[in-house]
C-alpha positions in Angstrom: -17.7 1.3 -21.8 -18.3 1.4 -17.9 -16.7 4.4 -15.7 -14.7 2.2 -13.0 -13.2 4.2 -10.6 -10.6 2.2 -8.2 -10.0 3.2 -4.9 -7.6 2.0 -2.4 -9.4 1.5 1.0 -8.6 4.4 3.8 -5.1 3.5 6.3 -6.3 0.6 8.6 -4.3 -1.0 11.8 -1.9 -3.5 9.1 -0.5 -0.2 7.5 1.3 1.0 10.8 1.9 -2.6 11.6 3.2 -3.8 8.3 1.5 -7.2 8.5 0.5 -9.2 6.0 -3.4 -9.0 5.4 -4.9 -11.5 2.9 -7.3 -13.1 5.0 -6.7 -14.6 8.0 -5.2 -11.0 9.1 -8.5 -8.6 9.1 -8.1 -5.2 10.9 -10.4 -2.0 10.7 -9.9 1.4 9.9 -7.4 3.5 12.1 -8.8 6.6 13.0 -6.9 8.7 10.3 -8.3 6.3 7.3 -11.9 6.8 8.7 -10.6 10.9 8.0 -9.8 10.0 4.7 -12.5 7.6 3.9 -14.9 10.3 4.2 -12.9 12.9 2.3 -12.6 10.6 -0.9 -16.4 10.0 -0.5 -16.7 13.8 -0.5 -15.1 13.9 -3.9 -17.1 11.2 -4.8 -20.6 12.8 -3.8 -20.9 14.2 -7.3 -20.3 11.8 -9.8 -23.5 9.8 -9.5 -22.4 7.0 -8.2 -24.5 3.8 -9.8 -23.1 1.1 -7.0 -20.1 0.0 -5.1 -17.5 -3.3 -5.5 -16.0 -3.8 -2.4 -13.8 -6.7 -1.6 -14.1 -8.3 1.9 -11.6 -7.7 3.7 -13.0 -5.0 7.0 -10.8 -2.0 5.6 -12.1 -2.2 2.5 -15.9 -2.6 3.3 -16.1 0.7 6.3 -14.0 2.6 3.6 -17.2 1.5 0.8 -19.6 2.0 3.8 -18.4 5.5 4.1 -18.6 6.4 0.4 -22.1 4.6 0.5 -23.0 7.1 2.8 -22.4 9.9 1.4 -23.5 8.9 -2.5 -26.1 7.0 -1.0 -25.3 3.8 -3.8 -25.6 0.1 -2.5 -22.4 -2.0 -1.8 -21.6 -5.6 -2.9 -18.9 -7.7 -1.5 -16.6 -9.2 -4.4 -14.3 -12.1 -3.6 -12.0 -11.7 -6.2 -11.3 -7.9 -5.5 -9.3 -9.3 -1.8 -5.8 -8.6 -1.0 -3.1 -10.7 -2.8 -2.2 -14.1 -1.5 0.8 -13.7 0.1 0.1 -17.3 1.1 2.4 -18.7 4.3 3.7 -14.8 4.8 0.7 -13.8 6.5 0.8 -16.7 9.4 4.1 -14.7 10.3 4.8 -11.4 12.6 6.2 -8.7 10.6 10.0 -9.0 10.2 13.0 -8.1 8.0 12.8 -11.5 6.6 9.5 -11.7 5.7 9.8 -8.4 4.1 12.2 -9.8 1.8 10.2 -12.8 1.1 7.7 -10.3 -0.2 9.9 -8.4 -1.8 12.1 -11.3 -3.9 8.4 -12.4 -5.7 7.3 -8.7 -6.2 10.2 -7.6 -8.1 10.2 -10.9 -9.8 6.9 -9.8 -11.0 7.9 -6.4 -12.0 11.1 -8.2 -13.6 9.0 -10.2 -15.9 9.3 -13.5 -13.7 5.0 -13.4 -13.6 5.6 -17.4 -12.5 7.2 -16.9 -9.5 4.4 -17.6 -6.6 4.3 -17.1 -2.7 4.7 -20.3 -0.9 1.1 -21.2 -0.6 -0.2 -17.8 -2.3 -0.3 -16.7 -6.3 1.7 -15.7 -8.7 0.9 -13.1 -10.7 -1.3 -15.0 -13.3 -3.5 -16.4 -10.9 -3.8 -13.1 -9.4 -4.7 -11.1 -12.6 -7.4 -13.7 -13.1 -8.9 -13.0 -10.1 -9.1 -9.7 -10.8 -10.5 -9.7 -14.6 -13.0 -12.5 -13.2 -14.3 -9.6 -10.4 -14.0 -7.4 -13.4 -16.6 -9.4 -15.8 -19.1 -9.7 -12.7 -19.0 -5.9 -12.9 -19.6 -5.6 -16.4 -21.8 -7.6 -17.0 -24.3 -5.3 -14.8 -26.3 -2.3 -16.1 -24.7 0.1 -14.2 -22.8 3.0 -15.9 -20.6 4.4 -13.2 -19.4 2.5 -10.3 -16.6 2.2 -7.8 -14.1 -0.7 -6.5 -12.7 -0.4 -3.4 -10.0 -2.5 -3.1 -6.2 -2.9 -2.2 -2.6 -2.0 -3.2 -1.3 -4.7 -4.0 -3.5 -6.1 -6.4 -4.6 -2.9 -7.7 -1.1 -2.1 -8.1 -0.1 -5.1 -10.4 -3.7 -5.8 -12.1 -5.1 -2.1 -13.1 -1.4 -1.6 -15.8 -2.3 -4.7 -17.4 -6.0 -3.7 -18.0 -5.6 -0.2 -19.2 -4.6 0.7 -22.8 -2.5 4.1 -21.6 -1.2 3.6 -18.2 2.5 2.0 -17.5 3.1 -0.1 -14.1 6.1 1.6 -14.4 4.6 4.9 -12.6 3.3 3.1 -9.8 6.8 1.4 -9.0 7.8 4.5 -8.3 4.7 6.3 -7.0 2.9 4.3 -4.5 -0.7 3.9 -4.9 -1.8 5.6 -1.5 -4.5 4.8 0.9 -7.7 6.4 -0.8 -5.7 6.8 -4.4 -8.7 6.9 -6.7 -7.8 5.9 -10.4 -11.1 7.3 -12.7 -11.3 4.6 -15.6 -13.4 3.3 -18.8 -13.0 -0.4 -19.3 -15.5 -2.8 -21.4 -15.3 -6.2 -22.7 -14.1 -6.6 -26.2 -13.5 -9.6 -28.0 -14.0 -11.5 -25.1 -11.1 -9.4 -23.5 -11.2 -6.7 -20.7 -9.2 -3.5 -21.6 -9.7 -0.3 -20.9 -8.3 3.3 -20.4 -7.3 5.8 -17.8 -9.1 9.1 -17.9 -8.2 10.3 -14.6 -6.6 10.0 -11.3 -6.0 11.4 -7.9 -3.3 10.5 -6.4 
């Protein structure tokens, strides 16, 4: 099995904004998530640190480039670890109404409704095969112990469905926060990913 620890990039401009970041919205680190990218690459300094997944998207990539730094392992850009497609939601200023567009699918996903899609975007299927696909690129490397930096919404929906021991039903009530690192063991077995928690900080 492969240590995976998840982490959720540092606070970037879209988190005091509340837009919608998928990909044509792209903004940086504020000053406090460069703070707390560098503290979660403190904690990470010691675990000996094989390589870094980041997806794309800029607050992703400085948060990896800051752990990179510090545990000194290369960084790869993965695709399929981006933000989820809100689809037409992000071409849109943030407003009650597009709130509760958001809101009306993610519940539906958390409800069971894993068909219901964003106009333009994914639904939850095609979302959790996005992930598992970044997942099996991962694997299929030598590494033993690497980290993904990625975001909360996907991590929030894909990482229950991949691990053995761990509920969504904690993270619908406990947000996965900026820098949230989730310490993990997954593998491919049977031609299936799984996995199980054995640590997190958050």
């Amino acid at each position: 099995m492969m240590r995976i620890i998840f982490v959720r990039h540092g606070e970037s401009y879209v988190n005091l904004t509340g837009e919608f970041s998928y990909k044509i919205v792209d903004k940086s680190l504020t000053p406090q998530g460069i703070f707390q990218a560098k503290k979660i690459a403190e904690k990470l300094k010691d675990k000996q640190i094989d390589f870094i997944f980041s997806s794309p998207l800029k607050r992703a990539w400085e948060t990896a480039t800051w752990i990179s730094n510090t545990t000194h392992a290369q960084i790869e850009v993965v695709e399929s670890f981006r933000e989820l497609n809100v689809g037409d939601l992000e071409k849109h200023p943030p407003s009650e109404e597009i709130y509760s567009s958001f809101m009306e699918v993610w519940n539906g996903w958390n409800q069971g409704q894993k068909d219901l899609s964003f106009l333009d975007g994914e639904n939850y299927y095609t979302l959790l095969d996005r992930m598992k696909s970044g997942l099996r690129s991962v694997l299929t490397t030598s590494h033993q112990t690497v980290v993904v930096v990625s975001h909360g919404g996907i991590l929030t929906q894909c990482i229950p469905a991949i691990l053995d021991n761990f509920e969504i039903d904690y993270l619908l009530t406990n947000d996965w926060p900026n820098v949230g690192m989730m310490d993990t063991k997954i593998e491919i077995l049977d031609g299936q990913i799984q996995g199980i928690l054995i640590g997190k900080d958050f």
